[in-house]
C-alpha positions as a Markdown table, in Angstrom:
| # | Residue | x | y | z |
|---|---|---|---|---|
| 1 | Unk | -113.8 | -62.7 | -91.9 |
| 2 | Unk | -117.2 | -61.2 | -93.1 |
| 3 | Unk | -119.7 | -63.2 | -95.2 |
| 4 | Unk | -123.4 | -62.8 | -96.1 |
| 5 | Unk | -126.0 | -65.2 | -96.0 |
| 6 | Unk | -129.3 | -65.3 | -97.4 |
| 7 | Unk | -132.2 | -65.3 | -94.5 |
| 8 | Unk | -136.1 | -65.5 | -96.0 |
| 9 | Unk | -138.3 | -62.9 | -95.3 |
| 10 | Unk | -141.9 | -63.8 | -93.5 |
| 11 | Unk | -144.3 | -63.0 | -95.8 |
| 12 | Unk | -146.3 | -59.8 | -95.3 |
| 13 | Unk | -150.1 | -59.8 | -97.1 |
| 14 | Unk | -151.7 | -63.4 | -97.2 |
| 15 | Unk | -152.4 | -65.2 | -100.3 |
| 16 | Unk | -149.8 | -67.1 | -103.0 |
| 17 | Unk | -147.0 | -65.3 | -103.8 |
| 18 | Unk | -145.0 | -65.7 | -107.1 |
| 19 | Unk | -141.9 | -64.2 | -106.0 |
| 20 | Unk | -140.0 | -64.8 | -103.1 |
| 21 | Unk | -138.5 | -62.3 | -101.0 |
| 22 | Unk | -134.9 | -62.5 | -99.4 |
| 23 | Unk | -133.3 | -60.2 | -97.3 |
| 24 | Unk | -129.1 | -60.7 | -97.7 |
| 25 | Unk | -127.7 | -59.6 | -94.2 |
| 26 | Unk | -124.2 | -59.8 | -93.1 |
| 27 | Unk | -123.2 | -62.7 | -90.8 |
| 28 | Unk | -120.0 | -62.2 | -89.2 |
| 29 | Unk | -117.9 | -65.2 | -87.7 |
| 30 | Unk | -114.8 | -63.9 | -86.0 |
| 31 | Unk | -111.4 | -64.8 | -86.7 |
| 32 | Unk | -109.6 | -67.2 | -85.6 |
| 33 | Unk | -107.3 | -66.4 | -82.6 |
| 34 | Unk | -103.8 | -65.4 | -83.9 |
| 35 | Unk | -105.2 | -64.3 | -87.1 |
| 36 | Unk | -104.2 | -61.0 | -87.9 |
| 37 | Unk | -106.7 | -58.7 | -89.5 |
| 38 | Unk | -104.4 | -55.8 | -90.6 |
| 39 | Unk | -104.4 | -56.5 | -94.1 |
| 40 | Unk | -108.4 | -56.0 | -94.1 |
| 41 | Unk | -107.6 | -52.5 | -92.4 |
| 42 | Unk | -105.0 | -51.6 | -94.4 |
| 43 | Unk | -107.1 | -52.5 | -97.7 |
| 44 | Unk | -109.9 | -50.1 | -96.1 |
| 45 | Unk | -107.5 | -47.4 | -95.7 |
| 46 | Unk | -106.6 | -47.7 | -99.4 |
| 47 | Unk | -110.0 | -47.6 | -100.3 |
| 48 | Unk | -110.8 | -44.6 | -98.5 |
| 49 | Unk | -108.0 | -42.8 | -100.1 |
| 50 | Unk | -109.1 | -43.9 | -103.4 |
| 51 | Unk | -112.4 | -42.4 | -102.8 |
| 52 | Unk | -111.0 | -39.4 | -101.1 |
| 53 | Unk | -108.8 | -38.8 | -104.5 |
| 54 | Unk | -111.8 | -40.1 | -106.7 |
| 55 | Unk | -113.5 | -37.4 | -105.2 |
| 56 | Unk | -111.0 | -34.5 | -105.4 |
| 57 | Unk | -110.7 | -35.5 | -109.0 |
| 58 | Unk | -114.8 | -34.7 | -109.4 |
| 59 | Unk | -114.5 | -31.3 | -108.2 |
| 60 | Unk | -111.3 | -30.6 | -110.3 |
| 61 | Unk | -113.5 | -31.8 | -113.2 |
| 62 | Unk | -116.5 | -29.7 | -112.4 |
| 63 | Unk | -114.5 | -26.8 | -111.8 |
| 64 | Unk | -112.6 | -26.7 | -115.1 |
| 65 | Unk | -116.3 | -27.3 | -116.9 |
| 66 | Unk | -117.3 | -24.2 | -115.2 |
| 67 | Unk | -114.7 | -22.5 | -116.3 |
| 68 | Unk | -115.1 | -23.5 | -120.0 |
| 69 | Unk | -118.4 | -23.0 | -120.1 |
| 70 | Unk | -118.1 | -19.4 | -119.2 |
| 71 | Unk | -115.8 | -18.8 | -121.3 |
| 72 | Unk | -118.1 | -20.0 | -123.9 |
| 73 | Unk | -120.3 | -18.0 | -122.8 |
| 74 | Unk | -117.8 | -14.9 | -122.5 |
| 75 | Unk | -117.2 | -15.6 | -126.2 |
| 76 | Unk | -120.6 | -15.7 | -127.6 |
| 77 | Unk | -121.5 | -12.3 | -125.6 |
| 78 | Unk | -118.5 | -10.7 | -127.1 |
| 79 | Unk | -119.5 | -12.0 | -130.2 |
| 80 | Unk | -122.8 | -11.0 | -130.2 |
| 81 | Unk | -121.8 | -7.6 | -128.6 |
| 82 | Unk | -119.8 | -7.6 | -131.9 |
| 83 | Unk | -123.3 | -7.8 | -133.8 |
| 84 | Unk | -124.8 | -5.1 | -132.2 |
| 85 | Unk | -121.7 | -2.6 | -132.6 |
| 86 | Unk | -121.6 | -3.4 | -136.8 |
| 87 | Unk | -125.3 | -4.6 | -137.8 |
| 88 | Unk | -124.7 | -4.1 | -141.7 |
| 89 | Unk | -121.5 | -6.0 | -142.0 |
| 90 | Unk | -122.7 | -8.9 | -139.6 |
| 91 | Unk | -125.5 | -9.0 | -142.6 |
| 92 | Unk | -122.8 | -8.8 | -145.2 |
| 93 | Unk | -120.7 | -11.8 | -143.3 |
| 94 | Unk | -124.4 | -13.5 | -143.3 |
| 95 | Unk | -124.8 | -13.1 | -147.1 |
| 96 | Unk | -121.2 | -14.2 | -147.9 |
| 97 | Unk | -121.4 | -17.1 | -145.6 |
| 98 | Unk | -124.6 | -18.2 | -147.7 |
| 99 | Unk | -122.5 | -17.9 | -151.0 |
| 100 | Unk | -119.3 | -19.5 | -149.8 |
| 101 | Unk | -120.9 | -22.4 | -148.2 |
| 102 | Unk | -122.0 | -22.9 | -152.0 |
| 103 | Unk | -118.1 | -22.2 | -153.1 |
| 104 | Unk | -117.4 | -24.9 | -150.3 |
| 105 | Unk | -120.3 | -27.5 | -151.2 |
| 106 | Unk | -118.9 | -27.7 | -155.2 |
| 107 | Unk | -115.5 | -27.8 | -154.2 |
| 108 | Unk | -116.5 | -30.6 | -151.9 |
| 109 | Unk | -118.2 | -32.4 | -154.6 |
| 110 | Unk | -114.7 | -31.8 | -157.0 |
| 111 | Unk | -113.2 | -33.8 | -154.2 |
| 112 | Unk | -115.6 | -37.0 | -153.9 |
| 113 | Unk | -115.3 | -36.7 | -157.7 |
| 114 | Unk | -111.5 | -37.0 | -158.0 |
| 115 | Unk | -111.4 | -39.7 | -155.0 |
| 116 | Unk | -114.2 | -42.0 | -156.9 |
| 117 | Unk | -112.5 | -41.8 | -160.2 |
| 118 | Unk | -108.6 | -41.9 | -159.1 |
| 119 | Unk | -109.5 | -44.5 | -155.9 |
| 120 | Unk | -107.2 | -47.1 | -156.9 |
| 121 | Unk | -104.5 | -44.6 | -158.0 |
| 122 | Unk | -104.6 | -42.7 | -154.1 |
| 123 | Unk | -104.5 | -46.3 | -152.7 |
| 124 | Unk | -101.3 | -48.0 | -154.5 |
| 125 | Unk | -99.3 | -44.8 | -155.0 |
| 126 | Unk | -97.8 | -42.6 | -152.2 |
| 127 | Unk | -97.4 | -39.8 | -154.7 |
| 128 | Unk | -101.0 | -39.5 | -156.1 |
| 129 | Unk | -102.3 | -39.6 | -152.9 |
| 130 | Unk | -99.5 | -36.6 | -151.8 |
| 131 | Unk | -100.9 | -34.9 | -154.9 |
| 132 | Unk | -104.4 | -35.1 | -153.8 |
| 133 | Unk | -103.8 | -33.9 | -150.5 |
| 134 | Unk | -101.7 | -30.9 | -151.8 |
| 135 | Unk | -104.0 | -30.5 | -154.4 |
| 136 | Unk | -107.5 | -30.0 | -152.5 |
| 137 | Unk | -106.3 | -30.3 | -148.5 |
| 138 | Unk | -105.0 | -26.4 | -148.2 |
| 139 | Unk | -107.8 | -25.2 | -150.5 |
| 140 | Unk | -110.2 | -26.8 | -148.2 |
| 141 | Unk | -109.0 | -26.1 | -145.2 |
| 142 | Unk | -108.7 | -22.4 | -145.7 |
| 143 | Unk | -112.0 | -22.1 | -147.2 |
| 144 | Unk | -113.8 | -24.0 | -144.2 |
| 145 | Unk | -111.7 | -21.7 | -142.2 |
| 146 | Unk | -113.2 | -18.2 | -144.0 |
| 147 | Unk | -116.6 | -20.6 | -143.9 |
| 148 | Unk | -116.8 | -20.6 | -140.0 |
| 149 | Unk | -115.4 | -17.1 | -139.5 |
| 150 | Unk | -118.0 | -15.3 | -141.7 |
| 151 | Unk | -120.7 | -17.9 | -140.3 |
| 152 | Unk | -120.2 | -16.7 | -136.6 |
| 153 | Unk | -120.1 | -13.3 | -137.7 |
| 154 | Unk | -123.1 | -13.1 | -139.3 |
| 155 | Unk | -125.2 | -15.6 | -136.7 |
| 156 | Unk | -124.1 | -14.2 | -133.3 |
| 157 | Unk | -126.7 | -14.8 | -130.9 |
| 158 | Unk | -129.2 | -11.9 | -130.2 |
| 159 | Unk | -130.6 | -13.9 | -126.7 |
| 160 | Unk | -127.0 | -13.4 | -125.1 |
| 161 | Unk | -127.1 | -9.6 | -125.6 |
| 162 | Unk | -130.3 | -9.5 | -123.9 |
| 163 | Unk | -129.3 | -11.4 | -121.0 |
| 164 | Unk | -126.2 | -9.5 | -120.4 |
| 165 | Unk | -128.1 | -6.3 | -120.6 |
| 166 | Unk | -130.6 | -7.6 | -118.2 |
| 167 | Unk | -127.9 | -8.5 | -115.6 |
| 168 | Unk | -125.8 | -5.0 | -115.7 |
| 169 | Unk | -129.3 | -3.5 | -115.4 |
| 170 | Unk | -130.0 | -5.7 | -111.9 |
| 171 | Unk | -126.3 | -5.3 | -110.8 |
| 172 | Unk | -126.4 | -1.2 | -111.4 |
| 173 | Unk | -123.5 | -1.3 | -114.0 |
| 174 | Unk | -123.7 | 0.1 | -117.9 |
| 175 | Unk | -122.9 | -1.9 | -120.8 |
């Protein structure tokens, strides 16, 4: 059986000192004769599997956020490749995200509206509320939906084209 004691350290610069300092080392008193001590092995050798799987699982982890990231990456050069290819209609998606995200910001304010004054209505009756949600929740979503598209089309990021372009040039290849 292993326990630890606590020995005092000497002290090492002269003077009072306000803290004292302990060092906790192991002190090991051997078992007893006819105690077996495979249940202390065995529990090691679980607990180096565990780590051994704890570990594998780390990689797995950090190799599935590599591959996410550059397909995010992959993504955002294709989009901003996109850009480059049609400049005026990535302005035109620009100006219409502008003006939707004003369609989408009164349409959002219809809907606070209609939940402050029918509240009590959406809260005791199963049919308002599936009213409500028929009523606003496809509108909604489709127009977030057209919302994001035209937003990414009309924001791709110039830095990623530059990048790209920098790294064919080093690696010999064209764009």
């Amino acid at each position: 059986m292993v326990s630890f004691s606590i020995v005092p350290m000497q002290h090492l610069s002269p003077g009072p000192h306000f803290v004292s300092q302990f060092t906790v080392a192991p002190s090991y008193t051997p078992a007893p004769v006819g105690v077996r001590s495979e249940p202390l092995s065995e529990l090691c050798t679980l607990m180096r599997e565990m780590i051994s799987a704890q570990d594998r699982q780390n990689e797995l982890l950090e190799e599935l956020v590599d591959q996410v990231g550059q397909t995010h990456k992959r993504k955002l050069l294709e989009l901003a490749l996109w850009k480059r290819s049609n400049p005026e209609l990535a302005e035109y998606c620009r100006r219409a995200a502008v003006k939707l995200e004003r369609v989408q910001a009164d349409l959002l304010a219809s809907i606070v509206e209609e939940v402050d004054s029918n509240a009590e209505m959406l809260l005791d009756s199963e049919f308002g509320l599936s009213e409500f949600i028929d009523r606003f929740g496809p509108k909604f979503m489709h127009l977030n939906g057209l919302f994001q598209i035209l937003a990414q089309l009309g924001n791709a990021p110039e830095i990623q084209i530059q990048r790209h372009e920098a790294n064919h040039r080093d690696a010999g290849t064209n764009v």
